[in-house]
C-alpha distance (Angstrom), angle and dihedral (degrees) to the residues before:
residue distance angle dihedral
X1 . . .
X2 4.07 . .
X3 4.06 112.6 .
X4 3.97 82.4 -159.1
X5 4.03 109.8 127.4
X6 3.60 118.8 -124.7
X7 3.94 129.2 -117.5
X8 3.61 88.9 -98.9
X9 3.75 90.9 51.9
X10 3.70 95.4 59.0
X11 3.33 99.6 38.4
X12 4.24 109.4 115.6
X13 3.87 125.7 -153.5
X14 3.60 115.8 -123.1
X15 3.72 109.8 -126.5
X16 4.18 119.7 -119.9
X17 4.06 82.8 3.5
X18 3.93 106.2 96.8
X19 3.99 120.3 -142.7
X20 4.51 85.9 9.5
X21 3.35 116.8 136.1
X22 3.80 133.4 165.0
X23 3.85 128.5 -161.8
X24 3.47 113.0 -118.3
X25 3.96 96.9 -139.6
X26 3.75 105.4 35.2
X27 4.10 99.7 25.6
X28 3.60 86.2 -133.1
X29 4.39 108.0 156.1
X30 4.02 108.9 -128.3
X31 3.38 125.7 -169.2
X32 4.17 121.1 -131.0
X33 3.59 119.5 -179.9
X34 3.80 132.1 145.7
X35 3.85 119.7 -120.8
X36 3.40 139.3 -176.9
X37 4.03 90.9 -20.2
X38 3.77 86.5 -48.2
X39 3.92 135.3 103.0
X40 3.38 114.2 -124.0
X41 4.28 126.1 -161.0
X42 3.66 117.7 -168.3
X43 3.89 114.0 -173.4
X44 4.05 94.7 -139.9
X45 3.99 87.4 -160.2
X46 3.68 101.2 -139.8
X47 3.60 142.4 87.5
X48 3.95 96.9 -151.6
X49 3.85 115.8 98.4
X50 3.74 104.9 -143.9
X51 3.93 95.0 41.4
X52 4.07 90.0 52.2
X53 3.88 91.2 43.0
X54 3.95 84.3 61.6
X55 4.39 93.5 39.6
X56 4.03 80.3 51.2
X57 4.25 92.5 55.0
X58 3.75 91.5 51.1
X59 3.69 97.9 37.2
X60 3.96 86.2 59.6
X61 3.45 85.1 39.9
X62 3.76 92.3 63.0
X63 3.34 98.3 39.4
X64 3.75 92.4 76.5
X65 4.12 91.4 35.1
X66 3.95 88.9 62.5
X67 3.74 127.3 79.7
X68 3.68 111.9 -122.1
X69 3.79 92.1 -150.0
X70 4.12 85.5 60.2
X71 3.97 98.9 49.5
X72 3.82 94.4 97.0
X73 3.68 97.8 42.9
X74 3.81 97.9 130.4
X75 3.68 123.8 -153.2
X76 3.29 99.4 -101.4
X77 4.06 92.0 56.9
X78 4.04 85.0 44.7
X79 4.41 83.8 54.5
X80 4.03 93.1 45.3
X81 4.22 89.8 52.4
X82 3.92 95.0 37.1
X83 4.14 78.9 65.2
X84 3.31 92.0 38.9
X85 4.18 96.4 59.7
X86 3.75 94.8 41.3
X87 3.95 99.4 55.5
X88 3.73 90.0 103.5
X89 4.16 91.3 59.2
X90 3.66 116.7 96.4
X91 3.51 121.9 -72.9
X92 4.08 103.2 -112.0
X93 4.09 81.0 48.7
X94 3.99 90.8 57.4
X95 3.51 98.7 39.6
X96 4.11 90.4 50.2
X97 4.23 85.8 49.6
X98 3.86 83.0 43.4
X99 3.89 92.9 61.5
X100 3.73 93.0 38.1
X101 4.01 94.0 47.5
X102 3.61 89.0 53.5
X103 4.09 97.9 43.3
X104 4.01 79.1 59.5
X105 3.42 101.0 51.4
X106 4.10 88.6 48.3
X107 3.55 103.8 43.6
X108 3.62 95.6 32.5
X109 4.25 107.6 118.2
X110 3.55 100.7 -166.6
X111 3.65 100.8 56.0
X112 3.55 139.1 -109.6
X113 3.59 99.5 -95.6
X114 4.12 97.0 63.2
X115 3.42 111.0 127.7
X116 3.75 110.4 -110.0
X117 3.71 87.6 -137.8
X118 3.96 82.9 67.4
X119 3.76 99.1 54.5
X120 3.84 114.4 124.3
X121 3.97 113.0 -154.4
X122 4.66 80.1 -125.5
X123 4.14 81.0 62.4
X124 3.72 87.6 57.2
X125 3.99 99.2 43.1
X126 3.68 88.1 41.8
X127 3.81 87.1 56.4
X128 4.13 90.4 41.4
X129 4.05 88.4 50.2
X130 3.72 94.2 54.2
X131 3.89 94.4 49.1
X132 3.80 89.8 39.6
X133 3.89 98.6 93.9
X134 3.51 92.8 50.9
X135 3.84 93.3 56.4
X136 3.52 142.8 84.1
X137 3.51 115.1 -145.7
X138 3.55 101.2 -102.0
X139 4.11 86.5 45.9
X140 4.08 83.9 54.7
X141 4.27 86.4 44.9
X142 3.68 91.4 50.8
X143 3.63 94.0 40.1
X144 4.01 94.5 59.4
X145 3.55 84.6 41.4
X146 3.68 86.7 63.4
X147 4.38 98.0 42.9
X148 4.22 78.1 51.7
X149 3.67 97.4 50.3
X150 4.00 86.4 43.3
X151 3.51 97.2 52.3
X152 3.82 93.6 38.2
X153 3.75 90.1 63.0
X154 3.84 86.4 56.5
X155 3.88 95.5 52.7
X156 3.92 92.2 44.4
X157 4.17 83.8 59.9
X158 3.64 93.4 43.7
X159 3.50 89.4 -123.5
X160 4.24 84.5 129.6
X161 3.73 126.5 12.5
X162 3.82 95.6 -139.6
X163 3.83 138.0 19.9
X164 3.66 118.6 -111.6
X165 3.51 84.7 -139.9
X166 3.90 98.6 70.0
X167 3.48 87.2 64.7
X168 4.29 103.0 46.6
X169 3.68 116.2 116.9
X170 3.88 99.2 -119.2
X171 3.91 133.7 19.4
X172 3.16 110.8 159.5
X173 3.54 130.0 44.0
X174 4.42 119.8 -170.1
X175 3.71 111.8 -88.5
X176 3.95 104.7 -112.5
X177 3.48 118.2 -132.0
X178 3.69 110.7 -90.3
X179 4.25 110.3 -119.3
X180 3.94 98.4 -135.8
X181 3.90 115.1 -151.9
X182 3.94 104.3 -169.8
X183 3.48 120.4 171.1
X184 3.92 126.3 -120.0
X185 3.50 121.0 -122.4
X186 3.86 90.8 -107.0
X187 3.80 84.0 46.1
X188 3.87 93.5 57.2
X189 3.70 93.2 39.2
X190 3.84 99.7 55.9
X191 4.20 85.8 40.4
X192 3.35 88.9 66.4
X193 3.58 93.8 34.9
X194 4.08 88.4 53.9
X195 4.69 88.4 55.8
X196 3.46 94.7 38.6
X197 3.97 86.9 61.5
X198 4.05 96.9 48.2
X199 3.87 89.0 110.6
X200 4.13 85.7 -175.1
X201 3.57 96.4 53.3
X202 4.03 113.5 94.5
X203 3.81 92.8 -153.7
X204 3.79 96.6 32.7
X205 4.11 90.0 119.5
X206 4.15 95.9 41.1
X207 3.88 82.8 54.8
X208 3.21 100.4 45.8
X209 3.66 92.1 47.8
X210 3.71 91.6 44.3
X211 3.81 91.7 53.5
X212 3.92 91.3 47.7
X213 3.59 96.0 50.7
X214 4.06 88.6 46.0
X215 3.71 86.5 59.3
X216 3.77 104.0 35.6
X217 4.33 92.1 42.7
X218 4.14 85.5 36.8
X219 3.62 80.6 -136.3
X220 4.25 126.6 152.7
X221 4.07 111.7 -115.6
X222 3.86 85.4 -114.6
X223 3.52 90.2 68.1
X224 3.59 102.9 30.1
X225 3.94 80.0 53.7
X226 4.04 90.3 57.2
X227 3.89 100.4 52.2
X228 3.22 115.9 121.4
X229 3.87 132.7 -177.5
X230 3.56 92.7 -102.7
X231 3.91 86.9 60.9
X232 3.77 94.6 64.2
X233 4.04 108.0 85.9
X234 3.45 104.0 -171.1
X235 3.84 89.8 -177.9
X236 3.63 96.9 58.3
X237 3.41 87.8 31.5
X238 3.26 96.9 -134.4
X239 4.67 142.2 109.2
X240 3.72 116.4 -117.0
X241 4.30 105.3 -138.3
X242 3.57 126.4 -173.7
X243 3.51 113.2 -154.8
X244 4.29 104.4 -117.6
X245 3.53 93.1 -153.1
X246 3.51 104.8 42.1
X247 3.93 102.7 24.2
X248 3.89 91.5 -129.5
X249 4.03 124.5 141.7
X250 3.51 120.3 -128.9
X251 3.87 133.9 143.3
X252 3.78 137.6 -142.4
X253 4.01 130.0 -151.6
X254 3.80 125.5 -99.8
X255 3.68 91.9 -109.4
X256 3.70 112.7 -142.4
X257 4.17 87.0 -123.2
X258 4.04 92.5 46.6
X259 4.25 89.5 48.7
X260 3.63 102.0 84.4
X261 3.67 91.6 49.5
X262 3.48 100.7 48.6
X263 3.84 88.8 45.3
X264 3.78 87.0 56.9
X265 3.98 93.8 51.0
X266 3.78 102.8 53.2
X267 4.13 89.6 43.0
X268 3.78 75.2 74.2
X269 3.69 84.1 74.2
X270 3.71 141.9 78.4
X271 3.55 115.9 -122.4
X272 4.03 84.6 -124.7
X273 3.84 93.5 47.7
X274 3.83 102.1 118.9
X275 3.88 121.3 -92.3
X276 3.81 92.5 -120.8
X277 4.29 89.1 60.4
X278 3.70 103.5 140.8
X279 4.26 100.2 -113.2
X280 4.49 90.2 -139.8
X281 3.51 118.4 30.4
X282 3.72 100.1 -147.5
X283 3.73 117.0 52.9
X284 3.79 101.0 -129.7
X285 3.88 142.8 -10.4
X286 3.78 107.4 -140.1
X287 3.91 97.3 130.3
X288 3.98 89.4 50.8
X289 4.00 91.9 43.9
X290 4.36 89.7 50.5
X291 4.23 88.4 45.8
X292 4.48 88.8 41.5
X293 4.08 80.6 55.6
X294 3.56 104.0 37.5
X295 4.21 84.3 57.2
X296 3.66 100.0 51.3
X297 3.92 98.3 37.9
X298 3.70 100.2 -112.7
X299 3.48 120.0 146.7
X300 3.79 112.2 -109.3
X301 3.88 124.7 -64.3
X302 3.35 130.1 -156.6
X303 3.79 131.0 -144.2
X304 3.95 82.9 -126.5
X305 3.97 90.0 51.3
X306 4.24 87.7 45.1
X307 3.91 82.3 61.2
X308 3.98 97.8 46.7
X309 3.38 86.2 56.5
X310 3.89 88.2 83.4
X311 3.68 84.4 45.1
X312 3.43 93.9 62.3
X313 3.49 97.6 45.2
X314 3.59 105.0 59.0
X315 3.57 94.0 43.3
X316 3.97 83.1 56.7
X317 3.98 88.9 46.2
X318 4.01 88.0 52.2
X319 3.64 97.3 -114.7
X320 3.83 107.8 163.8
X321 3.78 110.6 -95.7
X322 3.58 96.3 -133.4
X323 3.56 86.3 57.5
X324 3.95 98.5 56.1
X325 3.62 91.6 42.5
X326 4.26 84.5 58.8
X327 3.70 89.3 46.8
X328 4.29 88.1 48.3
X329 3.47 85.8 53.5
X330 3.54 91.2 -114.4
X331 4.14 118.7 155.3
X332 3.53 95.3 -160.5
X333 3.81 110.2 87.9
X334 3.48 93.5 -113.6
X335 3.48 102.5 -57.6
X336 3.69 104.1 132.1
X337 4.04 88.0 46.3
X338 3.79 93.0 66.1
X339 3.79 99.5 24.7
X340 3.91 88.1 51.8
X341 3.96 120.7 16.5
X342 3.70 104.8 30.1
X343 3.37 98.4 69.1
X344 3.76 99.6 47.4
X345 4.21 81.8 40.1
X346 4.17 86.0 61.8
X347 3.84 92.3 38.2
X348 3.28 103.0 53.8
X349 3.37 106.4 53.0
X350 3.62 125.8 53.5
X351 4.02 89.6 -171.3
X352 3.44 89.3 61.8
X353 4.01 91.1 47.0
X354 3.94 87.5 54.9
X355 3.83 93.4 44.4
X356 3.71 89.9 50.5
X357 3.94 92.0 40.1
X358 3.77 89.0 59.5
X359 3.82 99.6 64.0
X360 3.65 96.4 56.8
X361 3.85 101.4 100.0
């Protein structure tokens, strides 16, 4: 059996300072101080006098701002009731916290059942460091913003007095610039071109129909995948959208280059089929998109870059901004047009640079 004294044993009080004590081998300051019928030890983490006189005021401090029946909650309980208050958020916002909740709980070294109470800001940067490689920069923004809004929760129960997070080395990293692929008109035509002549493929018209529209409406698949036939107003000649993400209504024009597509589309339809008829049948057309640009050598394509395609092209036809950020559904004035697509727009395309190069007298 070892003689060897424990911590408590060499700790020392510090006279005319209550609750002070210093270790006699390390000079570490602890805290000791009695608390609701219970003795509480604090390591103060410093050797310097003045600094742990101060980490002793707030420590007390806490003591009474935290509620004892919280103390134990363990980070794994603190992960199950983070999910728990956000299921009335939007469902790409759930699903993003879904995939970082569960990164956490599988990378996470110290084990889920660490009392958030005993989480050192180094536990979170440790955590950051070994996801950082992995990341872009906005990934590593959003993923702080998640360990804040985590901790956060625990502070507004009292459950901790201050968020480990406040204290972390680095939490936000600059945004890098965002490399834009957008196709060409030429581009988009012989992509749709390329699925519509997949003779095997079941669904080869639908997607290449549901990519065309996406580029020629400059709409996102989750709406296109919404319309229904009571969206199309011929009369007002114009497409109800509501906005997936957001939930907000907003409608685009029946531009004269999208018309003889959408007039093709709802002749599929009986005049008795039922206004609420689903316009697409499938929902998007990613896979047949990747295979169309695999085949003709392009560089990859989104379903997002299908839809800035219509960006792009009434910015180039010199439709006011403000106006294509209304018909985007966009509540911003027209802010993210300029601040985001019109300088990839002019960058991209050294036909454009001429064109505009030839006006200036």
């Amino acid at each position: 059996m070892s003689n060897r004294p424990s911590t408590r044993q060499l700790l020392v009080k510090i006279p005319n300072f209550p609750c002070l004590y210093r270790h006699k081998t390390s000079g570490n300051y602890y805290g000791i101080k009695k608390h609701r019928g219970k003795r509480k030890e604090h390591s103060l983490e410093t050797t310097d006098r003045k600094l742990a006189e101060r980490k002793l005021k707030k420590w007390i401090a806490d003591l009474d701002t935290v509620d004892a029946s919280g103390e134990r909650m363990s980070l794994g309980d603190l992960l199950d009731k983070f999910q728990t208050v956000r299921q009335g958020l939007s469902k790409s916002t759930r699903d993003t916290e879904r995939g970082m909740v569960k990164k956490l709980q599988r990378t996470w070294r110290h084990g889920l059942d660490v009392r958030i109470s005993e989480i050192k800001p180094s536990m979170l940067d440790e955590w950051m460091a070994q996801q950082e490689s992995d990341l872009k920069n906005s990934s590593y923004n959003r993923f702080t913003l998640f360990l804040k809004q985590l901790f956060e929760l625990a502070v507004a129960d009292d459950t901790i007095a201050e968020s480990p997070v406040a204290r972390m080395k680095r939490t936000w990293k600059r945004p890098q610039k965002p490399v834009r692929n957008i196709p060409t008109p030429e581009q988009l035509e012989a992509i749709v071109k390329n699925i519509r002549s997949q003779e095997l493929n079941g669904e080869a018209e639908q997607s290449a129909d549901f990519i065309e529209f996406m580029g020629l409406a400059g709409l996102g698949q989750a709406e296109v995948g919404a319309l229904t036939l009571a969206d199309i107003d011929w009369k007002m000649n114009r497409i109800q959208v509501r906005r997936r993400k957001t939930g907000e209504l907003f409608f685009i024009p029946i531009y004269p280059h999208l018309k003889s597509l959408l007039e093709k589309l709802c002749k599929r339809f009986f005049e008795s089929s039922p206004r609420n008829q689903k316009l697409f049948q499938i929902k998007d057309a990613h896979k047949a998109l990747t295979n169309a640009c695999r085949r003709l050598g392009f560089l990859h394509f989104s379903q997002r870059n299908i839809r800035q395609a219509l960006i792009r092209r009434l910015w180039q036809s010199g439709v006011d901004y403000k106006l294509i950020a209304k018909w985007q559904g966009h509540q911003d004035g027209g802010k993210l047009i300029l601040g985001t697509y019109t300088e990839v727009f002019s960058a991209a395309d050294t036909d454009y640079e001429a064109q505009q190069l030839r006006k200036i007298k």
